[in-house]
C-alpha positions in Angstrom: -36.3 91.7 10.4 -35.6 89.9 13.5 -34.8 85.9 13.5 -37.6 83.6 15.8 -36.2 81.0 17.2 -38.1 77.8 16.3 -39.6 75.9 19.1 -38.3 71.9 18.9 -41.7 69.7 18.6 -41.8 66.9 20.9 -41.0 63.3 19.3 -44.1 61.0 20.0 -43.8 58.2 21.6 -45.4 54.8 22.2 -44.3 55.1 26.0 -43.4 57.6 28.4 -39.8 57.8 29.1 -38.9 58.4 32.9 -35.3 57.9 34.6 -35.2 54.7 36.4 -34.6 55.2 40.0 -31.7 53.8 41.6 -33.5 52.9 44.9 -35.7 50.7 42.9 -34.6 46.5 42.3 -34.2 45.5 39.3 -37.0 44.4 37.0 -37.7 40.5 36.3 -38.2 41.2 33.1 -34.7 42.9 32.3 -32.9 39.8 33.4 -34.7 37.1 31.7 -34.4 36.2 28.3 -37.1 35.0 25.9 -36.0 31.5 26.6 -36.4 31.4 30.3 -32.4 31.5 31.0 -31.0 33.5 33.6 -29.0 36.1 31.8 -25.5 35.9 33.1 -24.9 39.9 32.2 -27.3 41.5 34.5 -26.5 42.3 37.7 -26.7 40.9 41.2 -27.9 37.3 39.3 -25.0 34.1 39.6 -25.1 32.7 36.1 -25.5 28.7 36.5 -21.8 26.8 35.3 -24.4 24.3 33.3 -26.0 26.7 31.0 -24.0 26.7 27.8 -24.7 29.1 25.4 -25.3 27.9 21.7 -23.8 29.8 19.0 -25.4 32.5 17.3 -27.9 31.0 14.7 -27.3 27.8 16.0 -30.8 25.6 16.1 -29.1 22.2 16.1 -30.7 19.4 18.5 -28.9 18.4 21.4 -26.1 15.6 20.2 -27.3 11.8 21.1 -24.8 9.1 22.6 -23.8 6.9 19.8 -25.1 3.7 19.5 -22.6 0.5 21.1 -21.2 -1.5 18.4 -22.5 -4.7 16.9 -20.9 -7.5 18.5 -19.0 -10.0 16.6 -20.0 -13.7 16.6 -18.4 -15.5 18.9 -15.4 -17.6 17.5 -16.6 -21.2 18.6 -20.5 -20.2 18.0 -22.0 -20.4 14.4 -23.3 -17.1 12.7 -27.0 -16.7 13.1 -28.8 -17.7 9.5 -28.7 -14.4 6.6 -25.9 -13.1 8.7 -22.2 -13.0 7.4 -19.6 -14.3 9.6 -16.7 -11.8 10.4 -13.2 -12.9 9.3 -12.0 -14.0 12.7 -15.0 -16.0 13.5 -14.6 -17.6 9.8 -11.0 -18.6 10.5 -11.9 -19.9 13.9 -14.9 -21.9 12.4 -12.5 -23.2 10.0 -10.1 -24.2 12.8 -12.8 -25.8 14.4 -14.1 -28.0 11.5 -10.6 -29.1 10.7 -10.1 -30.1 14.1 -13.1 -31.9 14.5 -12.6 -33.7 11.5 -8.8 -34.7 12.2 -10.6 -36.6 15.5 -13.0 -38.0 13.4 -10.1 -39.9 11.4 -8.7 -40.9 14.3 -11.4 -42.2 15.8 -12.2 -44.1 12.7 -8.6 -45.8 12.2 -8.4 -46.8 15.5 -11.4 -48.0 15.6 -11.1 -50.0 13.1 -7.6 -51.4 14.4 -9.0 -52.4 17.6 -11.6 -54.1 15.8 -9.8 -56.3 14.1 -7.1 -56.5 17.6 -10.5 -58.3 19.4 -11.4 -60.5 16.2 -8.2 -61.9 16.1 -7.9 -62.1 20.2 -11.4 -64.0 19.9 -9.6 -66.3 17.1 -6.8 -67.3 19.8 -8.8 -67.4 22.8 -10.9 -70.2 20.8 -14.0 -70.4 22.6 -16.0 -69.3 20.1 -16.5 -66.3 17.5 -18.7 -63.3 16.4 -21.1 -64.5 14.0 -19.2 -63.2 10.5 -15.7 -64.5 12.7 -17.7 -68.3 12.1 -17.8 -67.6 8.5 -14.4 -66.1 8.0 -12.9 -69.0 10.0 -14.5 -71.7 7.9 -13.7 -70.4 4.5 -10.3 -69.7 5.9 -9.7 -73.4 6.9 -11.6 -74.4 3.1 -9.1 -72.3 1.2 -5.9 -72.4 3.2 -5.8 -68.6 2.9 -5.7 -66.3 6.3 -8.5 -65.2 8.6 -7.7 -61.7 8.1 -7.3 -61.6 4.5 -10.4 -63.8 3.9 -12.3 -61.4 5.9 -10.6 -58.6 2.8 -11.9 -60.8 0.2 -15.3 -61.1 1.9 -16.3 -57.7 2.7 -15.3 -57.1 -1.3 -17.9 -59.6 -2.4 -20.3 -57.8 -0.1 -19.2 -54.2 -1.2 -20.6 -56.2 -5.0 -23.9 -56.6 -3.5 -24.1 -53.0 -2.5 -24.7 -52.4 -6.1 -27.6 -53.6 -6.6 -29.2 -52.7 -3.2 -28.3 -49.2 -4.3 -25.9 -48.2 -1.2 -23.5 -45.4 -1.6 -20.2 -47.0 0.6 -18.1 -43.7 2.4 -14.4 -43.8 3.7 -15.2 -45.5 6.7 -16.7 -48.9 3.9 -13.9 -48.9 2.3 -11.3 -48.8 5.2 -13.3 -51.2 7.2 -12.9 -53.9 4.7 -8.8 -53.5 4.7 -7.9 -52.5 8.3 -10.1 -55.1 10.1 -8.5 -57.8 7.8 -4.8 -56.6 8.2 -5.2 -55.8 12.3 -6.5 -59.4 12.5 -3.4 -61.3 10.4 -1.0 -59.1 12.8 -2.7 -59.9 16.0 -2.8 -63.5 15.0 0.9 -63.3 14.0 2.0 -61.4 17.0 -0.2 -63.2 20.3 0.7 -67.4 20.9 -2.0 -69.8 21.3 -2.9 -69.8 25.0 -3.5 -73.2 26.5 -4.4 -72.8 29.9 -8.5 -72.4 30.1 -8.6 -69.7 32.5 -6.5 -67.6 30.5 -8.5 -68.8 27.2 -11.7 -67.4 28.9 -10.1 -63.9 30.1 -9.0 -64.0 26.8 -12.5 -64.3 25.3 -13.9 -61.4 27.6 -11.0 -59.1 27.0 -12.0 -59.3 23.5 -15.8 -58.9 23.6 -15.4 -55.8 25.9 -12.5 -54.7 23.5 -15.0 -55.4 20.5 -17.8 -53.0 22.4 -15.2 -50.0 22.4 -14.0 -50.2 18.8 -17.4 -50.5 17.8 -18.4 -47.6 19.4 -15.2 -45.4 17.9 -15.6 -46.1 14.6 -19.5 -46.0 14.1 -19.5 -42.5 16.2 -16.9 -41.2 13.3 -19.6 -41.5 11.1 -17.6 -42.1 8.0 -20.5 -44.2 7.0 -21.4 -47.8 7.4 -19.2 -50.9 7.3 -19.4 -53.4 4.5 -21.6 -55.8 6.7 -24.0 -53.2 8.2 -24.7 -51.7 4.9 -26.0 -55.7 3.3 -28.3 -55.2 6.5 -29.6 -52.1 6.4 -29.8 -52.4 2.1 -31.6 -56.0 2.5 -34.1 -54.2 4.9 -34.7 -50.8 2.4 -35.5 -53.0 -0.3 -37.5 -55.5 1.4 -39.2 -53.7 4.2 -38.9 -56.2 6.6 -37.8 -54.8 9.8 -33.9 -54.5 10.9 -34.3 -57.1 14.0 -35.3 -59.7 11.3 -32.8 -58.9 8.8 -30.6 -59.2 10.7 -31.4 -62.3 12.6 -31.5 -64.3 9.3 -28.3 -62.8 8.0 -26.4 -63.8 11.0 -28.0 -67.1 11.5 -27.2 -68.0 7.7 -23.4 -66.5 8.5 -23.7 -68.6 11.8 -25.0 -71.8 10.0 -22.4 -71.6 6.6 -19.5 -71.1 9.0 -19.9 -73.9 10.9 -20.6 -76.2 8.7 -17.3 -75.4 6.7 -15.0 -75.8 10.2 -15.5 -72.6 12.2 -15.8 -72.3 15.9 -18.7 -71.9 17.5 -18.6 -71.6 21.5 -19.6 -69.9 24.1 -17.9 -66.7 23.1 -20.6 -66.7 20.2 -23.5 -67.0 22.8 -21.7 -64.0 25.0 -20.5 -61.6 21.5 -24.5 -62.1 20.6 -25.6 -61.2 24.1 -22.9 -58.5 25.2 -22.4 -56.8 22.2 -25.3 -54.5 21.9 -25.2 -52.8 25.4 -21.3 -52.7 25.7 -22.0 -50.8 22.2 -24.5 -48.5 23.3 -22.7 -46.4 26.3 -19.6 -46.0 23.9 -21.4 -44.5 20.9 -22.8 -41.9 23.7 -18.8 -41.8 25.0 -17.3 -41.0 21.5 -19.8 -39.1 19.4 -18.4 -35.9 17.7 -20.0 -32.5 18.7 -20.9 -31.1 15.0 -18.9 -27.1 14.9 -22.4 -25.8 13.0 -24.9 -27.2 15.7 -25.0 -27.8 19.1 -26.7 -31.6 18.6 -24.9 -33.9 19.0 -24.2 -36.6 16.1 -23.8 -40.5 16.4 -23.9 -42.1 13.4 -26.4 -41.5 10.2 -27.4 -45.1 10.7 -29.2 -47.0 12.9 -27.0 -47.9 16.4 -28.3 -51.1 16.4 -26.0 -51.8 13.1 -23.5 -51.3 15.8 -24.2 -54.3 16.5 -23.3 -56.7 13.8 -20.0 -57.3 12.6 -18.6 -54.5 10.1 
């Protein structure tokens, strides 16, 4: 029996297949990919240097610039409120404060010195004295005891009648009532008499305008109000009479006791009254303390015109 030779059956197809012809370009469709990229492989195309490739099953977005850091607070500005201050600007806020209240003390004690330095140049001058100078001056020549240290023993009567009025007295009370006193005795004990008038009456102005700076330093430390100022501004609290006529009775009862016990009343009394409030004024502007939480600015707690009367 002879052996057939089986015929091979064609393999079907979904297409025909036909040899590509080389004089033919190549087709659009073999050099594209499915995501619209020129495929670098096929040829006669210039793959573009920009294109990177992502790597195989990678689907990550394209990475975003990171965002710029937070800045810190600035070391002489305050941190805005709920937010916490970084370390350096804590330190420098510190440094700040402690600087600002180191001028503060200095302002006071000086102030305070050259307060009692123009009382005591009024004194020699003799032409005539600040209101509570009258008062001072007459119990002075009663007693036989100093000007400066019966101006101590005064303002610690007066710190008495805080209690009652319910004032709370601050560093700057309390020194006010023992530098004035002192600064005055030394100036006394340190400047002769003058006898000559013009020199009496430079003297007298010297002092007023001297008077108009300390003034201005000590009630723009704001270590709170003198011994004086706070009898004012208590009497008026408790009262509710207004500070111009508090004060106009207190000074004029100072004015009146003084006198009648041997103090001097002049014409430096008439100019201290009239000079005193705007010499005071342009100095509290001059010497207020810029607060390191705020950018306000910060005279005194009380009112300027306590500026005004003797502390």
């Amino acid at each position: 029996m002879s052996h057939i030779p089986e015929t091979p059956q064609p393999i079907a197809s979904t297409g025909s297949l036909t040899p590509a012809d080389p004089t033919d370009p190549p087709s659009s469709t073999s050099t594209t990919s499915t995501t619209g990229l020129t495929d670098p492989a096929a040829p006669g195309v210039r793959a573009d240097p920009t294109d990177r490739a992502e790597p195989p099953g990678s689907d990550a977005a394209p990475a975003r610039a990171a965002p710029p850091p937070a800045a810190e607070p600035s070391a002489t500005e305050p941190p805005a409120p709920g937010q916490v201050p970084s370390s350096r600007a804590a330190r420098a806020l510190h440094t700040v404060r402690g600087v600002r209240l180191a001028r503060r003390l200095v302002q006071l004690y000086v102030g305070l010195t050259l307060y009692g330095v123009s009382s005591g140049l009024l004194v020699a001058a003799g032409l005539g004295l600040e209101p509570w100078g009258v008062l001072h001056q007459g119990l002075a020549k009663l007693t036989g005891i100093p000007i400066g240290t019966m101006s101590i023993l005064v303002g610690i009567v007066i710190l008495l009648l805080w209690i009652p009025l319910r004032q709370r007295p601050g560093l700057g009370t309390v020194s006010n009532v023992f530098v004035v006193g002192l600064a005055i005795d030394a100036t006394l004990a340190l400047v002769p008499t003058p006898h000559p008038l013009a020199v009496r009456i430079a003297l007298m102005v010297a002092a007023i305008v001297l008077n108009g700076v300390a003034t201005g330093l000590y009630i723009a430390a704001d270590f709170g109000p003198g011994p004086r100022d706070g009898l004012m501004t208590g009497l008026h609290r408790r009262t509710g009479r207004s500070i111009r006529l508090v004060r106009t009775a207190i000074e004029v009862a100072v004015v009146a006791g003084g006198f009648l016990l041997g103090g001097t009343i002049g014409v430096g009394t008439l100019l201290y009254a009239l000079a005193i409030g705007p010499l005071v004024q342009p100095f509290l502007r001059l010497f207020a303390v810029r607060p390191a939480s705020s950018g306000s600015t910060v005279v005194a707690k009380g009112s300027p015109e306590s500026a005004i009367l003797r502390s």
